[in-house]
C-alpha positions in Angstrom: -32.8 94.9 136.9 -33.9 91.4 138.6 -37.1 90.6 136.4 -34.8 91.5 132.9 -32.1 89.1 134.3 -33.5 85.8 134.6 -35.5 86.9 130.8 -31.8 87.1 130.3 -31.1 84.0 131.8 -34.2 82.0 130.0 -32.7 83.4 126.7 -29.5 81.4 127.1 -30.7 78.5 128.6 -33.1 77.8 125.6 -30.3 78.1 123.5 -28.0 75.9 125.7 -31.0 73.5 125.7 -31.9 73.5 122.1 -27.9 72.9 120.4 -27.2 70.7 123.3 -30.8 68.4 122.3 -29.3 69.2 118.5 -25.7 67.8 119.4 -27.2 64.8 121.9 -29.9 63.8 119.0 -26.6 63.4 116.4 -25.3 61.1 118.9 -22.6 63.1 120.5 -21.6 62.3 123.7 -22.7 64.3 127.0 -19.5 65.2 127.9 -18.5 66.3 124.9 -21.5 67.8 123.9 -21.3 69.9 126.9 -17.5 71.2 125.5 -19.5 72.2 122.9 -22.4 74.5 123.7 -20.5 75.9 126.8 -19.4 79.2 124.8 -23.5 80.1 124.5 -24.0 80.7 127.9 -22.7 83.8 129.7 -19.4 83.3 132.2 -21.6 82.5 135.7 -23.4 80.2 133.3 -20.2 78.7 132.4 -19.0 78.0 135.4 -22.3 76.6 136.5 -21.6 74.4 133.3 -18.7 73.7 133.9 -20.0 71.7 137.2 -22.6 70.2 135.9 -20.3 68.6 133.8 -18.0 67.4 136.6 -20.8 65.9 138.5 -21.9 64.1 135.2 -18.6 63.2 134.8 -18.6 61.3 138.1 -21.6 59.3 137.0 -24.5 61.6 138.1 -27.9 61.7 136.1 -27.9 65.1 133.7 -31.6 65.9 135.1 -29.6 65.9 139.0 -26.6 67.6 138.0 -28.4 70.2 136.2 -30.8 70.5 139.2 -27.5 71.3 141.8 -26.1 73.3 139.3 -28.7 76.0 138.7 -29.5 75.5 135.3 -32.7 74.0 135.3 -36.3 75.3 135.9 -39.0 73.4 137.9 -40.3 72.1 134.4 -37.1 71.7 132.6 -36.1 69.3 135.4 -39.3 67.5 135.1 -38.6 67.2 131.5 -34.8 66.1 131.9 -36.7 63.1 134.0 -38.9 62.3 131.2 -35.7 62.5 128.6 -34.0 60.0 130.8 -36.5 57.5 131.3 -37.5 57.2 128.1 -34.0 57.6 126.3 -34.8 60.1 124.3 -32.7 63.0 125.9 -32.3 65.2 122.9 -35.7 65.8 121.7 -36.6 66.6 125.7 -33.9 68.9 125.4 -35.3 70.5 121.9 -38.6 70.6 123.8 -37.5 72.4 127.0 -36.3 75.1 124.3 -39.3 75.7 123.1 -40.9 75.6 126.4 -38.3 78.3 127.3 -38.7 80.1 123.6 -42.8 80.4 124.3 -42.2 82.0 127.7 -40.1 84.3 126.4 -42.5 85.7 123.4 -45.0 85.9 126.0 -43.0 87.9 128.5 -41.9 90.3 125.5 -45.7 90.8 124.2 -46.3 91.5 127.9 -43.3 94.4 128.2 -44.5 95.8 124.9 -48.2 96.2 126.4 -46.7 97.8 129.6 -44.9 99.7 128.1 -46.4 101.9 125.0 -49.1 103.1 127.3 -46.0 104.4 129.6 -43.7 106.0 126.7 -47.2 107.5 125.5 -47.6 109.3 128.7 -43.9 110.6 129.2 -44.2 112.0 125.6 -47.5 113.7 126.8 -45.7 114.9 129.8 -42.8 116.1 127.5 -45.1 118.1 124.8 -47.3 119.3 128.0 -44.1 120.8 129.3 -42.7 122.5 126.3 -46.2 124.2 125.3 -46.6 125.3 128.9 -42.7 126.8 128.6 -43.5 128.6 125.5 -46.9 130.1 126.4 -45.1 131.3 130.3 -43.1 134.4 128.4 -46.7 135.3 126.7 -48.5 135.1 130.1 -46.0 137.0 131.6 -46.5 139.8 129.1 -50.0 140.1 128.8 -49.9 140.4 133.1 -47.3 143.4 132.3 -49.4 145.2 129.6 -52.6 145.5 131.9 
């Protein structure tokens, strides 16, 4: 299901983003820091992690190397800008968390409102069913008797 995958995908990213802002903020470094939080994210995550970190590694800004590797959102790279201009790269990193956290409470309240109305109507459409099953033998007698 595409629309459940990236909800999937947001999940682990906020909590890639929010022990990697945790880790950066106790003053671990990137590299090692990225060690770290790499067993959060799912396997194609992983691997997108894992070069990320390379190009990091070979002196390229996080915000650029998290933009080629796929992990990143339109506003989590804009954030990952701000981080590095103004040094504090953690606390954007907590932030985009949040950011991701919010979006994802707001997509589940969303689901749930879709979705009771439609389990309410299959379970009409069940008990609908089953009455109509148990009163066919009665109709089919009272058409006999007359």
């Amino acid at each position: 299901i595409p629309a459940l995958g990236e909800r999937l995908r947001i999940i682990q990213l906020s909590r890639f983003y929010r022990s990697l802002g945790m880790l950066l903020t106790g003053g671990i470094p990137v590299l090692g820091a990225l060690g770290m939080v790499s067993g959060l994210l799912a396997p194609p995550l992983r691997q997108k992690l894992q070069g990320a970190a390379e190009l990091i590694g070979h002196g390229q800004p996080i915000s650029a190397a998290m933009e080629q590797s796929g992990l990143a959102t339109p506003i989590a790279l804009r954030m990952l800008r701000v981080g590095e201009r103004s040094g504090r790269m953690g606390e954007m990193m907590e932030r985009i968390a949040g950011f991701y956290d919010e979006e994802t409470a707001r997509w589940i309240e969303w689901f749930t409102k879709l979705f009771e109305p439609l389990l309410m109507l299959v379970i009409g459409l069940v008990i609908g069913l089953v009455v109509l099953l148990l009163y066919m033998p009665i109709f089919d007698l009272a058409g006999s008797i007359q």
